[in-house]
C-alpha atoms as one frame of an Amber mdcrd trajectory, in Angstrom:
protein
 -30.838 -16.970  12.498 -33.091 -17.870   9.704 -31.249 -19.474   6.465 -32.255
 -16.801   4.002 -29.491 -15.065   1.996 -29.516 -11.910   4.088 -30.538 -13.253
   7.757 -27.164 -11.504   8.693 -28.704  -8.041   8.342 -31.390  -8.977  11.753
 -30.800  -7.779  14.522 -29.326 -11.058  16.069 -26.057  -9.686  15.164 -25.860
  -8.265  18.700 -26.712 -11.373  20.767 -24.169 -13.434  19.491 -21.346 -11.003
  20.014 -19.780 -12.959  22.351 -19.869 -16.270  20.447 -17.565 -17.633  18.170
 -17.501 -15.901  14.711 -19.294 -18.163  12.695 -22.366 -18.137  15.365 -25.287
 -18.163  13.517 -23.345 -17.746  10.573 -26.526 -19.491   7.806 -26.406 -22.839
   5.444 -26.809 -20.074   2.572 -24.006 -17.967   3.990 -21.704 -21.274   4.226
 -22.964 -22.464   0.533 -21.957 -19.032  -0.921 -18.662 -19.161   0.447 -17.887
 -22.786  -0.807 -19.301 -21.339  -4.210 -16.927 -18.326  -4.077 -13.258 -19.861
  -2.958 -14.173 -22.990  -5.958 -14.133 -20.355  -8.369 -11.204 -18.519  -6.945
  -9.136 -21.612  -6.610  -9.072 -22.476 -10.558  -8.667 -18.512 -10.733  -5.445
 -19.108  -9.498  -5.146 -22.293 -10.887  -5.198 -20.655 -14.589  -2.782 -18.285
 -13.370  -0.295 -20.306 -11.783  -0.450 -23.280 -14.434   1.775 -20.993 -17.042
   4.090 -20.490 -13.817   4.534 -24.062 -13.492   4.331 -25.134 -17.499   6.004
 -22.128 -18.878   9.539 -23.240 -19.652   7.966 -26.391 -21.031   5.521 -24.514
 -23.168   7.656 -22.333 -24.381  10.682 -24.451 -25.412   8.199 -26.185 -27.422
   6.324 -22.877 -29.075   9.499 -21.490 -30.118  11.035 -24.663 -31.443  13.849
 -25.036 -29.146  15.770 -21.290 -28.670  15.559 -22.035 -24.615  17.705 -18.231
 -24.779  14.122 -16.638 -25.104  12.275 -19.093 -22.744  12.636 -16.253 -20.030
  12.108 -13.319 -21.894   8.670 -14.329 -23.527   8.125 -15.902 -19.937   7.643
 -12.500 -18.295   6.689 -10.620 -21.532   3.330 -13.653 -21.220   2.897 -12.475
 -17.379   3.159  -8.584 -18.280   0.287  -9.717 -20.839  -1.789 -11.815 -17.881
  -1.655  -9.005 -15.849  -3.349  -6.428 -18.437  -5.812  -9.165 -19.394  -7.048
  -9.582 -15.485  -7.003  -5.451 -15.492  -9.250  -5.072 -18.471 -11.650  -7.982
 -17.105 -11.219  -7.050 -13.722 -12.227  -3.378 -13.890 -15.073  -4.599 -16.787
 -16.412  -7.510 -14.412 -16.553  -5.122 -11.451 -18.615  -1.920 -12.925 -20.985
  -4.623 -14.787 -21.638  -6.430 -11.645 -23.037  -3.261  -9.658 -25.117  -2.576
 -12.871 -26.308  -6.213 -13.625 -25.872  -8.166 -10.329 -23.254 -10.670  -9.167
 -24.579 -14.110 -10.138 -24.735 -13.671 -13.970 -21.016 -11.237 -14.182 -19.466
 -14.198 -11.937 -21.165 -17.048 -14.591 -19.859 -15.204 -17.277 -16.272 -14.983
 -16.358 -15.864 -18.558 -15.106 -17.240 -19.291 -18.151 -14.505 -17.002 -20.227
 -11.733 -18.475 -18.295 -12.642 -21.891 -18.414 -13.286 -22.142 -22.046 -10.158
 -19.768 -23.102  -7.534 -22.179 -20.604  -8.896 -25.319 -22.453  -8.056 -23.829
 -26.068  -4.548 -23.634 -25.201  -4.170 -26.803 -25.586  -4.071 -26.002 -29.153
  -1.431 -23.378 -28.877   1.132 -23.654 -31.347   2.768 -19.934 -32.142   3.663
 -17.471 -29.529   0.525 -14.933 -30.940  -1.914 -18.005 -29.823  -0.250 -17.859
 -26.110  -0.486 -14.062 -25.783  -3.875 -13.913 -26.912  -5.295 -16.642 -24.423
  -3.140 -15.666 -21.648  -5.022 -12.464 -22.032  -8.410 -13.402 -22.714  -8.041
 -16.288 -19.677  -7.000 -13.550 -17.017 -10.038 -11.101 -18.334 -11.871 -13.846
 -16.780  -9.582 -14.367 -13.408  -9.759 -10.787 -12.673 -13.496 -10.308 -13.267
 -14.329 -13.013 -10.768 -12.435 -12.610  -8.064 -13.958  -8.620  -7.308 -17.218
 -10.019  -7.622 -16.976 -12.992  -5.728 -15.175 -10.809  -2.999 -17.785  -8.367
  -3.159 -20.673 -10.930  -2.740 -19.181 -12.814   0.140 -18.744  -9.739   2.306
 -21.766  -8.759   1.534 -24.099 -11.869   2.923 -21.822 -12.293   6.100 -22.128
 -10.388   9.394 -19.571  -7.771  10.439 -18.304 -10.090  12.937 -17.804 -12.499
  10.559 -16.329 -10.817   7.654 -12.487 -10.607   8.169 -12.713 -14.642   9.317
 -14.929 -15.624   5.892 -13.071 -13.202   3.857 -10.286 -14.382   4.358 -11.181
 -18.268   3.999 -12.173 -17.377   0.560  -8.666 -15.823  -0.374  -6.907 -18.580
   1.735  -8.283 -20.748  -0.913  -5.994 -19.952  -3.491  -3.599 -22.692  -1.929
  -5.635 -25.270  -3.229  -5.335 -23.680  -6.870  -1.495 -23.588  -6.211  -1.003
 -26.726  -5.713  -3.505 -28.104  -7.794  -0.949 -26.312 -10.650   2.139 -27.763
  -9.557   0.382 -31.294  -8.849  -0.770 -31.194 -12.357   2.600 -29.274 -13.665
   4.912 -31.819 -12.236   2.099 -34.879 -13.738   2.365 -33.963 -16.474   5.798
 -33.278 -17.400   6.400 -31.568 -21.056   3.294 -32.792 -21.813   2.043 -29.329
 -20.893  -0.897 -29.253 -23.349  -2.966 -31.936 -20.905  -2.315 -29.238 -17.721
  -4.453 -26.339 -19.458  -7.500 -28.819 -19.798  -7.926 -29.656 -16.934  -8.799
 -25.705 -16.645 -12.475 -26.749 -18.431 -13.558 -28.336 -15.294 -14.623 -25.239
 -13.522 -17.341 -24.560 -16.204 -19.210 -27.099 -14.621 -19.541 -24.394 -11.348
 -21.620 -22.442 -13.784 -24.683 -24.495 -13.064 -24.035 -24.288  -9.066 -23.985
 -20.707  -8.895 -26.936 -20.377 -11.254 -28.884 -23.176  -8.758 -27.596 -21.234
  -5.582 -26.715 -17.937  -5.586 -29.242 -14.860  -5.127 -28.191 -11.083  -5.251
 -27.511  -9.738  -2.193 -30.295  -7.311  -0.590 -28.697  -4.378  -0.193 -27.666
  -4.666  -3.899 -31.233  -5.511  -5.403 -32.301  -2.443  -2.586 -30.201  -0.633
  -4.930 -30.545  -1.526  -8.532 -34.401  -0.329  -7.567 -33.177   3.022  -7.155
 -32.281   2.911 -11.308 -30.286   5.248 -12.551 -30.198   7.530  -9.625 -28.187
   4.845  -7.755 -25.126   5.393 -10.427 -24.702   2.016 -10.132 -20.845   1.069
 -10.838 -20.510   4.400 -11.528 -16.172   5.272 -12.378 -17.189   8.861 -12.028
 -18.769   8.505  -8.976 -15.779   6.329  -7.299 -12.968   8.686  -9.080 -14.247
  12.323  -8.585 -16.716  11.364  -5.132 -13.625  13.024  -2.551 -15.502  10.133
  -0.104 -14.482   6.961  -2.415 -11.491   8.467  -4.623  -9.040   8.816  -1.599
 -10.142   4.977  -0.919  -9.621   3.733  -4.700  -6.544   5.401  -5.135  -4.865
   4.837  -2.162  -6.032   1.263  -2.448  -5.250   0.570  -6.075  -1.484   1.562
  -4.747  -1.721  -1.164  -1.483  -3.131  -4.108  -4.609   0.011  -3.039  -6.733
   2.989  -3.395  -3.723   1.131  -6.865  -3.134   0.675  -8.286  -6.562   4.395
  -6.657  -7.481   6.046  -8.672  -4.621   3.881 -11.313  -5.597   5.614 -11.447
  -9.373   9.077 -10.172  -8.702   9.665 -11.793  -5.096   7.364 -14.355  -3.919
   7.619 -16.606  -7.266  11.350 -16.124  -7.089  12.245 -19.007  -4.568  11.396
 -21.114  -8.004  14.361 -19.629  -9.097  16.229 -19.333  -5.861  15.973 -22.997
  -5.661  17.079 -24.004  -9.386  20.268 -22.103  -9.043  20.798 -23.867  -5.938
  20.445 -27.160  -6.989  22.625 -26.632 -10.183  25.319 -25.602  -7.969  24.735
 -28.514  -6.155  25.504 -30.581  -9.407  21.796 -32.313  -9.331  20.487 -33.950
 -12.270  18.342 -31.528 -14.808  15.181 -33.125 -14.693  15.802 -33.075 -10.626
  16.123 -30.266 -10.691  12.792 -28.742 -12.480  10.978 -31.228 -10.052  12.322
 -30.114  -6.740  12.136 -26.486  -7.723   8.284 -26.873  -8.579   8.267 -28.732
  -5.210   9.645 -26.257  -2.938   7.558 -23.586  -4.775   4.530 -24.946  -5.282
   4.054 -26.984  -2.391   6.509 -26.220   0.288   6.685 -22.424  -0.012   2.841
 -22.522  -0.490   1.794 -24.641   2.242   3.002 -21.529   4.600   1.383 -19.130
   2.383  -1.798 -20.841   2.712  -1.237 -20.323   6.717  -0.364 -16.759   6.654
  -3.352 -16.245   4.049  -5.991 -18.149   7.223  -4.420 -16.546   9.597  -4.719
 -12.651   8.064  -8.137 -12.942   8.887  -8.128 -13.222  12.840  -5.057 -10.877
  12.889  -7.379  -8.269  10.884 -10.374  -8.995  13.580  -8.213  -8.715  16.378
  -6.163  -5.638  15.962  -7.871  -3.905  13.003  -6.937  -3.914   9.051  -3.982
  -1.023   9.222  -1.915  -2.760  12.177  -2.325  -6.137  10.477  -1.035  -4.693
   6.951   1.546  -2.531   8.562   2.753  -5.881  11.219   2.871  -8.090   8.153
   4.357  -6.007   5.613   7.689  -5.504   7.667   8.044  -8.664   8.709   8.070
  -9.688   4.969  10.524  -7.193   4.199  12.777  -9.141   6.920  12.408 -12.395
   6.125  13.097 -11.604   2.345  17.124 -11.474   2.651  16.716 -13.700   5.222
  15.750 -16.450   3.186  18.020 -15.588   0.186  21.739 -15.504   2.262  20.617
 -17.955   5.116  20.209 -21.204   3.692  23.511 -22.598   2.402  21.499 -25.848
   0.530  18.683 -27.388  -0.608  17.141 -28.645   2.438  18.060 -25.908   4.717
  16.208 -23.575   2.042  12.702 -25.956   2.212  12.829 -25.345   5.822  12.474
 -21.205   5.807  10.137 -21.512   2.699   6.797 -22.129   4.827   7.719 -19.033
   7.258   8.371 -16.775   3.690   5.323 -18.133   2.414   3.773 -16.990   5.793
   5.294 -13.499   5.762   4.739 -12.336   1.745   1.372 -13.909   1.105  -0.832
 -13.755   3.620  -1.475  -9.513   3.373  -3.530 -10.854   0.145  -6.126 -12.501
   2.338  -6.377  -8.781   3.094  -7.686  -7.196   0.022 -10.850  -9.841  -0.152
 -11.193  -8.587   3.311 -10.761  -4.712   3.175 -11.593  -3.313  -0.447 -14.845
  -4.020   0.020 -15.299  -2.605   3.338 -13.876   0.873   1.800 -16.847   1.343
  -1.073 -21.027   1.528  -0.864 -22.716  -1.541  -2.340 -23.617   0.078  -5.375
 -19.698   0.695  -6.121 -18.575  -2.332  -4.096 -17.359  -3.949  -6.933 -16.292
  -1.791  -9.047 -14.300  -0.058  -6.349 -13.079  -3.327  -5.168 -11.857  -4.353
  -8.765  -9.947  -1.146  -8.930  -7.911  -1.516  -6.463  -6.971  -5.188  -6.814
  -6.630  -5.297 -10.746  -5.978  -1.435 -11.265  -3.073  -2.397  -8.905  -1.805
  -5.176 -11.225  -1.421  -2.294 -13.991   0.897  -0.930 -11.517   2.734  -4.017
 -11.008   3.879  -4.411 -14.538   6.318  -1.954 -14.673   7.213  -3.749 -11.356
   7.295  -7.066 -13.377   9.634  -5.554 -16.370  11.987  -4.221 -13.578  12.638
  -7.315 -11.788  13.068  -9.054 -15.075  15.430  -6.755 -16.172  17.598  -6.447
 -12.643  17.592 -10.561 -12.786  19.166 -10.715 -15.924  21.776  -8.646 -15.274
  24.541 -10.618 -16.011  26.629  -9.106 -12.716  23.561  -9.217 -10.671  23.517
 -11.709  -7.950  19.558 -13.496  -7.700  19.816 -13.408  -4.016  20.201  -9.143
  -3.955  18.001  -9.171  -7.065  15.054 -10.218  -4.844  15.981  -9.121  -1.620
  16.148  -5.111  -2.823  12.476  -5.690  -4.945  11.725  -6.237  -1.250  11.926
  -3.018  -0.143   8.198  -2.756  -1.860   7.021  -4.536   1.612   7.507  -0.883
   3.223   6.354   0.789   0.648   3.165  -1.008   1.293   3.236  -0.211   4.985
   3.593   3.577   4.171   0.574   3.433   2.030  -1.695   2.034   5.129  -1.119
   5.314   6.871  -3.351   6.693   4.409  -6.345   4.831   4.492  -9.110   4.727
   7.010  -9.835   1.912   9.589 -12.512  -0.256   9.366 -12.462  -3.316  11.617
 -16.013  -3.812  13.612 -17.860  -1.356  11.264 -20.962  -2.241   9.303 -20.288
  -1.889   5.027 -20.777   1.756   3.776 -24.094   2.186   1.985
């Protein structure tokens, strides 16, 4: 294959069908991805740092009164979660119009700059406001890096280098809790470290080019509708796909929120019943969390990819989704301490996070390039819309002052089928070519 940015169209696609899946895969193709899963790992780095800091960051904003700690904990993530939905569905419709390289500059830039200015946070207006305005750029650049890397790779390839590029957000997970559990209540220095990835600005500028199908497109002007809403919402050949998609992103990012950053909590209570020392216990929580629980999320998230390739996007979501609804109560009335509780974490982690590999995989197989994005960035943020009333319900059940944690998360769970039912109603499309 030759190393331009679309040698994957050429016909050499069908000799290397029996190779490995990154035969022939290109330098460029390889660059792009390392390009794509930097930016998505301080994506989720910005997210998960308030995760990690919040209780810190809070006590201090609101002078003490830990009784609202939690409350203006998941009021903040209710906010994130509209922030990445406004820049997500913005980002998406302005990078079929514009292009991908200068929409996925711009919000690196936005979250970068917007995570180092809360160092200077101080009242609890200043942590709403750049909570919001950092996730505008998280959701933005995720749908258009998505978009772009299944775009320049092969249909042999996709599901594998898809799902590398989600898989990534490991390495902003634990970059979080690393610098979380560094830092200590000295939250302030966490958030600037969140500068660094403006630096990526000037590597995608150096690197990337628009894909060919895209610039094949934007030729077409106006009569392309490019990142046309009306065109993906009232088009009966995309609508069934956003909607039905946008509903798949929501059960994901709502177990994300309500069950899968539980075990945080799961693991505090434990240890407080165990009679360990505070300060023990914030670091071993973070630990089993952040690194434990995430190391076998980062495994499930790899491994999505080859389970999509090999038996086909629906049987992988379906397989997947039940199995996380089992291993949900599983892990909540198995483990009777501590220890016993770090050893099921990596199989959890497994089991609820690796269907996300899946949406960098299959949104954008379900749109034509010149709604890829936009139709991609509907589904994943449009489903975080979704998830907040998920979010304020699992608050609320938790706090419950009769409600037991462990049957708190394990019914939230039953989203897992949920998901699974809503696979029946979207189309297959393992070993096909992207819609144009």
């Amino acid at each position: 294959m030759s190393d331009s940015p679309d040698s994957n169209l050429g016909s050499s696609e069908n000799t290397l069908s029996a190779g490995p899946w990154y035969a022939g895969v290109t330098r460029y193709q390889w660059i792009v991805l390392a390009i794509a899963s930097v930016g998505w790992v301080f994506d989720v780095y910005e997210g998960q740092i308030f995760n990690i800091t919040r209780n810190d960051m809070l006590t201090e904003v609101l002078g003490g009164e830990s009784a609202d700690v939690t409350k203006y904990g998941d009021l903040f993530l209710g906010i994130f979660l509209l922030g990445g939905t406004v820049g997500g569905l913005g980002a998406g419709t302005l990078a079929d119009r514009f292009g991908r390289r200068p929409i996925m500059m711009l919000t690196i830039l936005m979250y970068s700059i917007f995570s180092g200015l809360t160092y200077f946070a101080t009242e609890l207006w200043h942590v709403a406001a750049l909570r919001f305005l950092v996730a505008m750029g998280v959701g933005g650049e995720w749908a258009v890096a998505a978009s772009l890397v299944s775009e320049i790779f092969p249909a042999r390839a996709r599901a594998h280098a898809s799902g590398i590029f989600h898989a990534s957000s490991v390495l902003g997970t634990w970059m979080a809790t690393l610098a979380g559990m560094a830092v200590g209540a000295q939250w302030r220095y966490a958030y600037l470290i969140g500068i660094v990835p403006a630096l990526l600005i000037l590597w995608v500028r150096a690197t990337v080019k628009e894909p060919e199908q895209w610039k094949a497109k934007a030729a077409q002007g106006k009569s392309a509708q490019l990142g046309s809403f009306k065109d993906l919402l009232t088009n009966p050949r995309w609508n069934r796909n956003a909607m039905f998609g946008m509903l798949l992103g929501a059960v994901g990012l709502g177990t994300f929120w309500a069950v899968g950053i539980a075990t945080q909590d799961l693991a505090r209570e434990m240890l407080i019943e165990a009679g360990e020392d505070p300060e023990n216990v914030s670091q071993k929580s973070k630990f089993a969390y952040g690194i434990i629980q995430t190391a076998g999320g980062g495994l499930g998230l790899l491994a999505f990819g080859p389970l999509c390739a090999r038996f086909g996007r629906r049987r992988a979501f379906i397989g997947m989704q039940l199995l996380a609804f089992l291993i949900v109560p599983v892990t909540c009335y198995g483990p009777q301490n501590y220890q016993q509780l770090l050893f099921i974490l990596p199989v959890y982690g497994f089991l609820t996070l690796g269907i996300h590999a899946g949406y960098a995989i299959y949104f954008p197989e379900l749109f034509p390039t010149h709604l890829r994005a936009t139709g991609t960035s509907f589904c994943f943020n449009g489903g975080r819309i979704l998830a907040v009333p998920v979010l304020i319900f699992s608050a609320w059940l938790k706090a419950k002052p009769d409600m037991d944690l462990r049957l708190a998360i394990s019914s939230l769970a039953v989203l897992f089928l949920a998901g699974a039912v809503v696979m029946l109603f979207l189309p297959e499309t393992n070993k096909q070519e992207l819609p144009e």
